[in-house]
LOTORLO-736969 format. One line per field, with one value per residue (C-alpha): x, y, z. Coordinates in steps of 0.001 Angstrom, whole numbers, plus 524288, in hexadecimal, padded with zeros to 5 digits. Layout:
xx c(X,...)
yy c(Y,...)
zz c(Z,...)
% end
This chain:
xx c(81EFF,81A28,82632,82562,814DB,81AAD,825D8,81B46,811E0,81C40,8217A,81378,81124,81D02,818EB,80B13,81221,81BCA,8101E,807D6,811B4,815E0,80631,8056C,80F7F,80B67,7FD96,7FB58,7F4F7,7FD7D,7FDED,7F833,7EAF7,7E13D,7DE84,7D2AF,7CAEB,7BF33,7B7FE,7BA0F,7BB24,7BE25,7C10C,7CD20,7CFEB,7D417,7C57D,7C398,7CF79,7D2E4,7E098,7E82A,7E45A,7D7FE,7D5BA,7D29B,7C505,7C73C,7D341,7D6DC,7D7B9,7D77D,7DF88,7D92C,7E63F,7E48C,7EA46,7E3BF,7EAD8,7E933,7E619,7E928,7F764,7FAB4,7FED1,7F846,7F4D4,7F321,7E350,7E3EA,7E923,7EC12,7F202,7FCEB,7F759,7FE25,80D1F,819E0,81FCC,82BC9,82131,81963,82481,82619,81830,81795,824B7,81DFE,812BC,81BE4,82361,81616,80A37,801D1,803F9,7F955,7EEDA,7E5DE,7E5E2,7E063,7EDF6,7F064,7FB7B,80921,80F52,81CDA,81F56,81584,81A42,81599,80FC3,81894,811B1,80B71,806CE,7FF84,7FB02,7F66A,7EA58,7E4E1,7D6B4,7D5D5,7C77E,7C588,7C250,7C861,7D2EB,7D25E,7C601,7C487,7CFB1,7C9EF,7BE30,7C747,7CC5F,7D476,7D1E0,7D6B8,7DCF0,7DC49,7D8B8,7E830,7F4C0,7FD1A,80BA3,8147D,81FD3,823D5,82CBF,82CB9,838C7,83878,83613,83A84,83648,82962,82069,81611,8098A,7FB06,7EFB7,7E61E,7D9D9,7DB73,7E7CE,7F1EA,80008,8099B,81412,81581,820C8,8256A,82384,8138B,80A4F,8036A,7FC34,802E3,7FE7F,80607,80662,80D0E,80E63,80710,8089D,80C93,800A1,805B0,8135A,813EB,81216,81DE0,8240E,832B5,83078,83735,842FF,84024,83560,82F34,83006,830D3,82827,83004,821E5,82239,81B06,82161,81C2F,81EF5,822BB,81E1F,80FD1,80D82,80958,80D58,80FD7,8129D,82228,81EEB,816E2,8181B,81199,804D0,80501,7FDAD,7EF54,7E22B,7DEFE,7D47A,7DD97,7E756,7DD93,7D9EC,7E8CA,7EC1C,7DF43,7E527,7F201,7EA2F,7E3B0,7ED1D,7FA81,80293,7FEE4,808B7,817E0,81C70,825C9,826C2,81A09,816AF,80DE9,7FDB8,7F7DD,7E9FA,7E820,7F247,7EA5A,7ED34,7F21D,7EBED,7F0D0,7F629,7FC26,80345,807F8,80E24,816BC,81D1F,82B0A,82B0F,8386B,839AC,834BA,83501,830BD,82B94,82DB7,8369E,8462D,8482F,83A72,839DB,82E29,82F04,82B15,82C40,82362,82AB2,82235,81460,80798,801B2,7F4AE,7ED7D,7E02B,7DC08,7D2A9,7D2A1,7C4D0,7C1B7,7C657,7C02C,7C5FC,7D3C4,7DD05,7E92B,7F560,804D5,80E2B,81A7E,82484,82337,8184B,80C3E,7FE77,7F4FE,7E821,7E4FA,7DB9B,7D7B9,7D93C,7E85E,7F224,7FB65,801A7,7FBAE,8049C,7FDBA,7FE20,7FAC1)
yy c(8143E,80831,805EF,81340,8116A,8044A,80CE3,81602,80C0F,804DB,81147,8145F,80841,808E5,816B6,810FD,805DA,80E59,818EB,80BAB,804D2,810AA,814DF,8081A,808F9,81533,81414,807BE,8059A,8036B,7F5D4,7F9E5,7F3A6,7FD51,7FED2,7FB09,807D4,80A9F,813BA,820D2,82C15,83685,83724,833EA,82C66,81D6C,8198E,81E9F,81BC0,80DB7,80ECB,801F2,7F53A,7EEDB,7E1E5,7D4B7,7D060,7C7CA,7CD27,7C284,7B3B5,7AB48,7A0FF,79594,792DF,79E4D,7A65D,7B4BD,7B8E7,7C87C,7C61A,7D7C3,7D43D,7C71A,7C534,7B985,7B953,7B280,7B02D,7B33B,7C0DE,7BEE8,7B090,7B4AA,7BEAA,7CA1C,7C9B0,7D25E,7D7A0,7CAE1,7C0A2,7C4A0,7C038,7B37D,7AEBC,7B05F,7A7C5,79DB2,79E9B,79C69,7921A,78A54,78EFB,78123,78909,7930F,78A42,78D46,79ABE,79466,795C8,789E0,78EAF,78BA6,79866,79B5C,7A988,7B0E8,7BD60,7C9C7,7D1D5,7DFE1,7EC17,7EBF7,7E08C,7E277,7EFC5,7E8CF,7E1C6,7EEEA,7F3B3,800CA,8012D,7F936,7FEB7,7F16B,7EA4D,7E04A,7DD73,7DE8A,7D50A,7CB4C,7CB2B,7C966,7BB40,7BC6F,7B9D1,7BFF6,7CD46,7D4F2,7E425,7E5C3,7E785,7DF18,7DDB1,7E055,7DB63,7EA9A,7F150,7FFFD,805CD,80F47,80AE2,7FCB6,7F715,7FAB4,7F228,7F635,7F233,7F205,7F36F,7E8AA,7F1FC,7FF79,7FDE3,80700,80368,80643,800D5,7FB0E,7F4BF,7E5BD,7E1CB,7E4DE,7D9B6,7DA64,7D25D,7C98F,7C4E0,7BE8D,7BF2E,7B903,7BFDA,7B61B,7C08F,7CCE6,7D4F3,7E190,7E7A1,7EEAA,7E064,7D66B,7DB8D,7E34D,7F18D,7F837,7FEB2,8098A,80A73,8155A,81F33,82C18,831BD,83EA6,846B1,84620,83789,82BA8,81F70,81249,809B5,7FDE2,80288,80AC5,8154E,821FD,82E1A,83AAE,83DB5,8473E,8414D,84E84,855E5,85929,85F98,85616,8556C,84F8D,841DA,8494A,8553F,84AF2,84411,85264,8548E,84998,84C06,8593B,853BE,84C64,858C0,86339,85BE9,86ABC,86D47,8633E,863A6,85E57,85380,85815,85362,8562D,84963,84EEC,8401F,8416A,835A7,836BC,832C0,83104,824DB,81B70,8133B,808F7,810B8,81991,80C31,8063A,81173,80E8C,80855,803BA,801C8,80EC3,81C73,82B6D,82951,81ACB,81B5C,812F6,81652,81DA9,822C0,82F8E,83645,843AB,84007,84E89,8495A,83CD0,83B1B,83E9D,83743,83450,83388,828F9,827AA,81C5D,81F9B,816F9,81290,8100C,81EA2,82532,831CC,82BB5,82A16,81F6B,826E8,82374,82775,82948,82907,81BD2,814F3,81347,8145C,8199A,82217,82EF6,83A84,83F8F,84BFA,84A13,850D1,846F5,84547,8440F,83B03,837C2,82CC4,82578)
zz c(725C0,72A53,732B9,73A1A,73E02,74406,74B94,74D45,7541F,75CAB,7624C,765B1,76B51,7732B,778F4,77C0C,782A2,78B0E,78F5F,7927E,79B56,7A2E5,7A56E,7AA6B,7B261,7BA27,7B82D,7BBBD,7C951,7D4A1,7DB05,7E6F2,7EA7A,7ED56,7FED7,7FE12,80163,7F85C,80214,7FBE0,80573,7FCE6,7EE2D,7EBAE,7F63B,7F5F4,7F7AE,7EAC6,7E32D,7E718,7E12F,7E1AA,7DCDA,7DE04,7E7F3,7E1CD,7E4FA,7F21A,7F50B,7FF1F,7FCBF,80791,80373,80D44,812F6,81CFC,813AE,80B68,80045,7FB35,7EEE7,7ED6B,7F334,7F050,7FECD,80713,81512,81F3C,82209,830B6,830CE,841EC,84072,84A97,851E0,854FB,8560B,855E6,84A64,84B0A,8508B,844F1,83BB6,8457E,842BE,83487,83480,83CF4,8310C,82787,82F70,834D5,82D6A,832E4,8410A,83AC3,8370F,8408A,83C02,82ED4,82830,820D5,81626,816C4,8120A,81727,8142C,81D26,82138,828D4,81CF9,81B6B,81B72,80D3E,80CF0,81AFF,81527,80A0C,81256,81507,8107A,810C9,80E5E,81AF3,82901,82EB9,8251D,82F38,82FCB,81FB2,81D57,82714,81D47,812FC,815CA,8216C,82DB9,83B21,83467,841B2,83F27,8478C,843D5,83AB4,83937,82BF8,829D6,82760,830E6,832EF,82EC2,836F6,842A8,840D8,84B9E,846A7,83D09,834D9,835DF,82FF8,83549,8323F,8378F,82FE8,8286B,82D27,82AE5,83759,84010,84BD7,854E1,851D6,86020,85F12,85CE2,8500A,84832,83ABA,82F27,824B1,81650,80A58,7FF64,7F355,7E74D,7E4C2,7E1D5,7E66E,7E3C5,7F08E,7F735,7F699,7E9A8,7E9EA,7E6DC,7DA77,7DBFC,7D8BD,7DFF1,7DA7A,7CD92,7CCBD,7C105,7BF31,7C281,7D0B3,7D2D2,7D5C3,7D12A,7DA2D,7D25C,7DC57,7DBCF,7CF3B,7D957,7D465,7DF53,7DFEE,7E20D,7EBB1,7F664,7FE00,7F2E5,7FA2F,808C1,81357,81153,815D4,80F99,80709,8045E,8006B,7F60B,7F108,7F007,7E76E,7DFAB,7DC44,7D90C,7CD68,7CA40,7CB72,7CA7A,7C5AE,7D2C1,7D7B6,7D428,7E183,7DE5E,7D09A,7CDF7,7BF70,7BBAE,7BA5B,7BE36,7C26C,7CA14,7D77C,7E283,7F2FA,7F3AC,7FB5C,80796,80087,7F5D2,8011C,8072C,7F9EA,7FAD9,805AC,809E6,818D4,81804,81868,82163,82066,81531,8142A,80694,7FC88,7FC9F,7F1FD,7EF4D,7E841,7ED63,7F2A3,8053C,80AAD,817B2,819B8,826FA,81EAD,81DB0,810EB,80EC2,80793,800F2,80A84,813C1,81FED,82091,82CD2,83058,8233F,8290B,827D9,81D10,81BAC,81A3D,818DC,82238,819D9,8235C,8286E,81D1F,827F4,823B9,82BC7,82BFE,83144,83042,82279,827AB,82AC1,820B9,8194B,80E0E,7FFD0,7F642,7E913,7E181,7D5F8)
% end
């Protein structure tokens, strides 16, 4: 008797275990730091969510060495965000080699490290700077600890593949993500990576990449985001008819089998601009999406939206252009695509 309640009691304990792990596994909150928006513009919108996680108190540290680390990222940079001025795509890569090569040449631009493995940030990691709750991210980070961020364009290290003779580019005023030709003067700013707070930043992907539930989502298995299978499973909509839509997925879900979609979760949601840009492979086009990925891309040249409203045009909303991985803003009123997640 005694000896089957203790079989009795393990096996429970081993069930309670298994359902524990595996809630925690896909309910745990994705590693993606929250953009920065808390302006809500309509409910459900990233204003009033926040997804992501939260920033540390003071989240730059200005090392005294003319030198800020992120405490969100982990990544340092350098203090004087226009220490070279602007350059070409290759010259770019030629003066942060002449940083790492001769740092006492930059002392009069206050940097007084010794570092020797500066390099042109790639496209996260320049996305990464970006307040989406600010009107002017330039102007914001230069009240933040650095000094000279100009509200211009800024060189990644990420080539279009596409077009590659084509980099991309951020920004440093409003945030949008595009590309422009190598030969075009921009401006550079280098970064080390310190730790790895983020898995999107520095850290290999898994292989696979993502999972596919069986119930028409797919959970990524880099960022504990979970997705719809079928990111085609609403027609284009308005940036509010696209919140409604999703809200109705949560209430109604037997109303939507697209992508063999049987799970009833209540809490999908638009995702916002940095949750739509974690998805993304620039390695890749028509579809800028992962090799192998198992989602169901009918418009291969669509436009997501995103929750993110840009706030210095309140009437705008960031979206994703899937085909080559840009992010950029346009009227509410447009028609894009709606892909939840959660």
């Amino acid at each position: 008797m005694l000896k089957n309640l203790l079989r009795f009691f393990i096996m429970v304990l081993l069930i309670v275990g298994i359902v524990l792990s595996t809630s925690c596994l896909y309910a745990k909150t994705a590693d993606i730091p929250k953009t920065g928006q808390s302006t809500q513009y309509l409910k459900g919108d990233d204003g009033d969510i926040q997804a992501g996680i939260s920033w540390p108190t003071g989240r730059f540290r200005d090392n005294g060495d003319g030198t800020v680390i992120d405490k969100l990222t982990g990544l340092m940079w350098l203090k004087n965000a226009n220490c070279f001025g602007p350059q070409t795509w290759q010259d770019a890569f030629k003066k942060v080699e002449g940083l790492n090569m001769n740092p006492g040449d930059y002392s009069k631009s206050g940097y007084t490290g010794s570092y020797n493995d500066w390099r042109i940030p790639d496209i996260n990691e320049l996305e990464s700077l970006i307040n989406a709750e600010q009107k002017n991210v330039a102007a914001w980070l230069n009240t933040e600890g650095f000094t000279n961020v100009q509200d211009s364009y800024y060189w990644s290290s990420t080539t279009n593949a596409n077009f590659t003779g084509n980099t991309w580019y951020v920004y440093m005023y409003s945030g949008y993500i595009l590309f422009s030709g190598k030969s075009i003067k921009y401006n550079v700013w280098p970064v080390r990576l310190v730790s790895n707070k983020q898995p999107y930043i520095g850290k290999p992907w898994p292989s696979p990449r993502f999972s596919d539930n069986g119930d028409g989502t797919i959970t990524d298995v880099l960022t504990g985001l979970m997705w719809l299978k079928n990111a085609n499973c609403f027609k284009p909509s308005t940036w509010k008819n696209a919140i409604e839509k999703v809200a109705d997925l949560n209430t109604n879900p037997f109303k939507y089998s697209c992508g063999g979609y049987t799970a009833k979760y209540k809490d999908w949601r638009l995702p916002n601009r940095k949750e739509l840009f974690s998805i993304v492979d620039h390695s890749k086009y028509n579809p800028c999406l992962p090799k192998g990925h198992p989602f169901i891309i009918n418009g291969q040249d669509g436009n997501y939206w995103s929750s993110t409203t840009n706030p210095r045009i309140t009437g705008h909303a960031w979206f994703l252009r899937i085909n080559y991985g840009s992010i950029d803003y346009h009227d509410k009123s447009k028609e894009y695509y709606i892909w939840p997640v959660r």
